[in-house]
C-alpha positions as CSV (number, residue, x, y, z in Angstrom):
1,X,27.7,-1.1,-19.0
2,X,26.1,-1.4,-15.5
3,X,27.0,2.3,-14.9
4,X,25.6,3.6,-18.3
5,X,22.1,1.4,-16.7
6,X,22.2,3.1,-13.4
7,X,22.9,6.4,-14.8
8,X,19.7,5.9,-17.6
9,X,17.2,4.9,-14.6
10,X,18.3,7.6,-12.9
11,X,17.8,10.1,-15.4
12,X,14.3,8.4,-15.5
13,X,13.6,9.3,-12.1
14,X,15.1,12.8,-11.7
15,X,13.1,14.1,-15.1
16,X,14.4,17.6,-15.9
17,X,17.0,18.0,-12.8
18,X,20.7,18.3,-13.4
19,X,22.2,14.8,-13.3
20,X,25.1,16.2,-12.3
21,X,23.7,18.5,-9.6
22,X,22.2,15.1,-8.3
23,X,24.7,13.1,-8.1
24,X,26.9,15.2,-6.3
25,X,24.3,16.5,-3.7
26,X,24.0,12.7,-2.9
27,X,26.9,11.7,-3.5
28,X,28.3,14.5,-1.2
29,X,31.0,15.0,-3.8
30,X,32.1,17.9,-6.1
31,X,30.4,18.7,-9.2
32,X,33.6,17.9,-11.5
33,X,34.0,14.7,-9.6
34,X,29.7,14.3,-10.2
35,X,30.6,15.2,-14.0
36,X,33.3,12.3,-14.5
37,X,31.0,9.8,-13.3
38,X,28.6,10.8,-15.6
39,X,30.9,11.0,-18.7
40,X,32.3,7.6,-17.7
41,X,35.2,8.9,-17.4
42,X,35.4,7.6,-13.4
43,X,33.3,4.2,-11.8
44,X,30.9,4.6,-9.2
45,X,31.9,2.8,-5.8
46,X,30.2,0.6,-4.5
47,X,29.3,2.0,-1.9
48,X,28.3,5.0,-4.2
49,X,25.8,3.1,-6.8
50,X,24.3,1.6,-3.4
51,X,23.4,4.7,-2.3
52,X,22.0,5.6,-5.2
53,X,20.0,2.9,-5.8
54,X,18.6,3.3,-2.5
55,X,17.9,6.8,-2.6
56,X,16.7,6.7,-6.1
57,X,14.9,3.2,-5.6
58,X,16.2,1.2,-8.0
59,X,16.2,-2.2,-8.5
60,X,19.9,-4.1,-8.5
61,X,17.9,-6.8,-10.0
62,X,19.3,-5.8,-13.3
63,X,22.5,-6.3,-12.5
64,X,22.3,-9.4,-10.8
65,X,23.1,-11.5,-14.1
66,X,20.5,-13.9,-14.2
67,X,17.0,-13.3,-14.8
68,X,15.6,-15.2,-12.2
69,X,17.0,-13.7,-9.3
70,X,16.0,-10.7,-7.4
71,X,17.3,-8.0,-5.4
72,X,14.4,-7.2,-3.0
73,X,13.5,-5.0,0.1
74,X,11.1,-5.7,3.0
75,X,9.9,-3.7,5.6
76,X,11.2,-3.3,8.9
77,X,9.7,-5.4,11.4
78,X,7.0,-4.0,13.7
79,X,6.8,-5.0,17.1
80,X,5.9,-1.9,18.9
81,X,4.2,1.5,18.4
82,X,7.2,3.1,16.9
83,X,7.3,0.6,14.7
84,X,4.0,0.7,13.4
85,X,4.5,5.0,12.9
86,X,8.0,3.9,11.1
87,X,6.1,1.3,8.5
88,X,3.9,4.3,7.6
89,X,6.7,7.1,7.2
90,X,8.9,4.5,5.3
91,X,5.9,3.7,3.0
92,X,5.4,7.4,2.3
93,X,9.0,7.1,1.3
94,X,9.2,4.6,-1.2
95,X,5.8,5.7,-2.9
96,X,6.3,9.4,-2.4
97,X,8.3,8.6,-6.3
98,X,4.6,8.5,-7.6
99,X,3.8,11.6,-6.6
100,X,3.6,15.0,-8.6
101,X,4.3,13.2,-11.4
102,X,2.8,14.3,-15.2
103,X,1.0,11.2,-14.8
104,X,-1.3,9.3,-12.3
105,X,0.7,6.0,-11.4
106,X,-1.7,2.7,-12.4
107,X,-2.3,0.6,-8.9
108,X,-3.5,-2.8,-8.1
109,X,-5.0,-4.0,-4.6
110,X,-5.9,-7.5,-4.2
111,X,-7.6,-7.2,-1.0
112,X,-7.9,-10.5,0.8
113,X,-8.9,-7.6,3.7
114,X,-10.2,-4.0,3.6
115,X,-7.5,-2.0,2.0
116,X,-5.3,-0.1,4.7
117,X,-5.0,3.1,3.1
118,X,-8.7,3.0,4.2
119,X,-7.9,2.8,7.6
120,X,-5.5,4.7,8.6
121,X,-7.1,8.3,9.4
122,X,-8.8,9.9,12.3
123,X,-12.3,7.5,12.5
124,X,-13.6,5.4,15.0
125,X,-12.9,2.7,12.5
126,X,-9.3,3.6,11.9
127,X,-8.5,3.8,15.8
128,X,-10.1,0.4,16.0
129,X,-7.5,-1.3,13.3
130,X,-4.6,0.5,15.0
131,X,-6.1,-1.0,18.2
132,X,-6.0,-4.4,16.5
133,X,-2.9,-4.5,15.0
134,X,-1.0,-3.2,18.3
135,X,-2.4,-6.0,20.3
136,X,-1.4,-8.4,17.7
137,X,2.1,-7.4,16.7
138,X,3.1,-5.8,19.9
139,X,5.3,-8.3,21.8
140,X,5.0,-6.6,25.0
141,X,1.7,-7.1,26.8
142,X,-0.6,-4.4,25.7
143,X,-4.0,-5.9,25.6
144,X,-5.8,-3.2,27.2
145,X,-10.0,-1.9,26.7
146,X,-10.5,0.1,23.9
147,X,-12.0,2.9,25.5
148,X,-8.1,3.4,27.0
149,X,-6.1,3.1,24.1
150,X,-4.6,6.3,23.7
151,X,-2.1,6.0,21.1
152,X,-1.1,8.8,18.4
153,X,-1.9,6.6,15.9
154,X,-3.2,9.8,13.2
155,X,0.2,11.7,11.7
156,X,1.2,13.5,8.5
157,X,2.9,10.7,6.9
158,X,-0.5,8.6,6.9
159,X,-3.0,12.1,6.1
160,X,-0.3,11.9,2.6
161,X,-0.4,8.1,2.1
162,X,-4.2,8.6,2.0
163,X,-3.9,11.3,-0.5
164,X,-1.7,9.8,-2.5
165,X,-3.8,6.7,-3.2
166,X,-6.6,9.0,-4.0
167,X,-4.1,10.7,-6.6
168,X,-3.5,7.4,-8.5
169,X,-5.4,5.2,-10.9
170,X,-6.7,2.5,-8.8
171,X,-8.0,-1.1,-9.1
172,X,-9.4,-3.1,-6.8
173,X,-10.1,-7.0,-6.5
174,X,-12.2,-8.1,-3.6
175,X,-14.7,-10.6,-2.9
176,X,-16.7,-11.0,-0.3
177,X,-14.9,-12.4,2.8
178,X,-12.9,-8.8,2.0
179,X,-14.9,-7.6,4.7
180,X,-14.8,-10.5,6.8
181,X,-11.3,-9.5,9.3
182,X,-12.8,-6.5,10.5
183,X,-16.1,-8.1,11.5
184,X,-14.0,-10.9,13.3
185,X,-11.8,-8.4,15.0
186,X,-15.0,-6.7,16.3
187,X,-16.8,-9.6,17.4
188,X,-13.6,-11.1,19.1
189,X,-12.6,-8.2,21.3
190,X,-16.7,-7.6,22.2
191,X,-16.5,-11.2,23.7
192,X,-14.2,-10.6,25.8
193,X,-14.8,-7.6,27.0
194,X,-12.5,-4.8,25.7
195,X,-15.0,-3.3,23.3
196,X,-18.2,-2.2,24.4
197,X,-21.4,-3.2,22.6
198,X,-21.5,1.1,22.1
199,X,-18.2,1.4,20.7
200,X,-19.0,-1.8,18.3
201,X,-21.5,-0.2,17.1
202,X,-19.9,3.2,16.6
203,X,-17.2,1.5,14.4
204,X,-19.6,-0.7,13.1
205,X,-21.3,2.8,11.7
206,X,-18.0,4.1,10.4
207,X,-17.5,0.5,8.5
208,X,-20.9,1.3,6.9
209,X,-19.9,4.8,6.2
210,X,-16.6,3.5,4.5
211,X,-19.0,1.4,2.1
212,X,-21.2,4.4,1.6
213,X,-18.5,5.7,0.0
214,X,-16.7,3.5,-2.1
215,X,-20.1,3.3,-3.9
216,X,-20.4,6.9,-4.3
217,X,-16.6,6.7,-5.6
218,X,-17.5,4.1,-8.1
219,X,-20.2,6.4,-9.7
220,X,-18.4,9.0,-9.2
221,X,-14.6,8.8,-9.8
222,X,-13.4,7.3,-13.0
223,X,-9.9,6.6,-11.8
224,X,-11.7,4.0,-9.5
225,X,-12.7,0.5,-9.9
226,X,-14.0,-2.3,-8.0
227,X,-13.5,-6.2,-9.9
228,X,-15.3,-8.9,-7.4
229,X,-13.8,-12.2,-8.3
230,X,-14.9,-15.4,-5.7
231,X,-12.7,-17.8,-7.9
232,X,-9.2,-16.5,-6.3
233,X,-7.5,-16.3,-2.8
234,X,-6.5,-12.5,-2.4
235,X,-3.5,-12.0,-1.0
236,X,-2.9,-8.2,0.0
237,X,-0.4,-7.7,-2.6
238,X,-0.1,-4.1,-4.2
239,X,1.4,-3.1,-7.6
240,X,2.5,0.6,-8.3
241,X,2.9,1.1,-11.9
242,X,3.4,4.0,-14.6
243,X,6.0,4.5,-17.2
244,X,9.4,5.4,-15.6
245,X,8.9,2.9,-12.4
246,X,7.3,0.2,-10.8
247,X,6.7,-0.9,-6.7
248,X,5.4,-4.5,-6.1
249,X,4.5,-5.4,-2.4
250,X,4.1,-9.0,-1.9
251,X,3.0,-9.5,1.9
252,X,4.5,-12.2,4.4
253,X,3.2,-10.9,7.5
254,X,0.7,-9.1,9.1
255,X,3.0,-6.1,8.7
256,X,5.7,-7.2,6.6
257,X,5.8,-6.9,2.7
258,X,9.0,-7.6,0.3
259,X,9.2,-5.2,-2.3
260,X,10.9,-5.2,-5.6
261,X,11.3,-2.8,-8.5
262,X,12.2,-5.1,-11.1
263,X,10.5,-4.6,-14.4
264,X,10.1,-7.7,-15.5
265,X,8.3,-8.8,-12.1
266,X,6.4,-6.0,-11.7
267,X,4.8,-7.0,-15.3
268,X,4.5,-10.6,-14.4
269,X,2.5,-9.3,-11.4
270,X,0.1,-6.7,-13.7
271,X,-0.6,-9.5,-15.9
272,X,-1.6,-11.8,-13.7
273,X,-3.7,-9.0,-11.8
274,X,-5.4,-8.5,-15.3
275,X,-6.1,-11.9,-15.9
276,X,-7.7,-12.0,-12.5
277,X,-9.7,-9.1,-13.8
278,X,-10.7,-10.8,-16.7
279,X,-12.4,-13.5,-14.3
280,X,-14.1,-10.7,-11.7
281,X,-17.4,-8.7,-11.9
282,X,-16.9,-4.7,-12.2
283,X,-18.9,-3.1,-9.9
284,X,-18.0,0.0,-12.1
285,X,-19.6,-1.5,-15.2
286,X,-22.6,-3.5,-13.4
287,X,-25.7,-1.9,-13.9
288,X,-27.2,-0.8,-10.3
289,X,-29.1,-3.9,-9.5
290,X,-26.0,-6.0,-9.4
291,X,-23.5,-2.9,-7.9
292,X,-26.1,-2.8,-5.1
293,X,-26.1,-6.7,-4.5
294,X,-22.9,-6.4,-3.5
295,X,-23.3,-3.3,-1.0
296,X,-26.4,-4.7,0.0
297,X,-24.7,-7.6,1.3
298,X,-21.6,-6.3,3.1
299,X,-24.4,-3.6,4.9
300,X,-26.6,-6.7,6.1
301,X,-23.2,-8.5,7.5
302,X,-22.5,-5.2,9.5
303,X,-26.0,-5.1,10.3
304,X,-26.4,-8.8,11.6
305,X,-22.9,-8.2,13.9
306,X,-24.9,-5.0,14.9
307,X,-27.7,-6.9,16.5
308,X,-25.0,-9.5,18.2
309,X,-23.6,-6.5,19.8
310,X,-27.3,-5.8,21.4
């Protein structure tokens, strides 16, 4: 029975591929030997449906027994630069599954902060937030000025991240402390000392640039939307949903997120993001007055941390 499960989400995954041709490339077995573990005719190991799951990313949860346990994953630790380059390849890996697919996977960001897939490419702003999170996470001593922070924070794995959350069906929920961390963050290292009031301002510009843009993406992309809800605490967490799979990231550190595949969970999780909806503003569906309330006030926070920087 819990073969015949594994070998149906698996199916799921691979779409069109040979099953067979699958299992023995990652098996690293024969194709007859592929073909009598698909028949039934011979059990998976289990060190064999392990590996499966794990390459595949499937969820053990369904084999647990009960249906209030979960098998989960979390991300690796990061307490160095490597680290932080590792979360971002790893997270390419486990959403790289949504990709190229006949359909556009549904997400949901609750963003107690601006959402990282916005900064993590080659602006002033981005370098800023990798600047941020080094000297935070980092266990070694690192704090260091800005204006010498030379780390290769830009790669591949975070130019594909960023396209592949533009590929997707997104939903947003933020309010407005959203934009509060990043303003903190600025203010904090200008005090004392390792920011220049220049360099605030130069990342205070790219912040205002981002926002520029999300508004523009609201008009202009229909695959985009923006709830504001004040009633809720957002928490980070981020649902990637379509019809074969689901990935739910629930955060417990700065860094760190456990992440399950379970169905049943996954739901859970888009219902209650929905009901949250059902309690929030579109910004999609506001008429312009009330879209540019919003903007208006998140541009006259960055302006009013501008003229602290003076």
């Amino acid at each position: 029975m819990y073969q015949e499960a594994l070998l149906r989400e698996i199916r799921k995954k691979i779409g069109d591929k040979s099953l067979n041709d699958e299992l023995a490339n990652i098996l690293n077995i024969s194709y007859d030997a592929a073909h009598r573990r698909s028949s039934l005719k011979s059990k998976f190991s289990l060190e064999e449906a392990v590996e499966l799951a794990r390459y595949y990313q499937i969820s053990l949860d369904q084999f647990v027994g009960t249906p209030n346990q979960l098998v989960v994953q979390r991300t690796q630790p990061v307490k160095s630069s490597e680290d932080l380059l590792n979360y971002f390849d790893n997270s390419l890996k486990i959403l790289s599954s949504f990709k190229n697919k006949n359909q556009q996977a549904k997400v949901y960001y609750s963003a107690k902060d601006i959402p990282f897939f916005y900064t993590i490419s080659d602006s002033v702003l981005s370098k800023f937030k990798f600047y941020v999170w080094m000297n935070l996470l980092n266990q070694d001593k690192f704090l260091t000025k800005f204006k010498n922070f030379d780390f290769k924070y830009y790669s591949e794995s975070n130019k594909a991240l960023e396209e592949l959350y533009e590929q997707q069906e997104v939903t947003e929920i933020w309010n407005e402390s959203s934009i509060s961390s990043i303003l903190q963050q600025i203010k904090f290292y200008f005090e004392i000392g390792m920011i220049s009031s220049k360099e605030g301002e130069l990342i205070l510009e790219d912040l205002e640039l981002l926002f520029e843009r999300l508004e523009s993406k609201i008009a202009d992309n229909k695959n985009f939307e923006i709830y504001i809800n004040e009633l809720v605490i957002l928490n980070n967490s981020i649902l990637f949903t379509n019809e074969a799979e689901n990935a739910y990231f629930v955060p417990f550190s700065m860094f760190g997120y456990i992440m399950t595949n379970d169905k049943v969970t996954s739901d859970d999780a888009k219902s209650y993001f929905e009901h949250q909806i059902k309690n929030s503003k579109s910004l999609n569906n506001a008429g312009n007055r009330d879209r540019a309330l919003f903007f208006n006030k998140m541009k006259r926070k960055i302006n009013a941390l501008k003229d602290e920087l003076c």
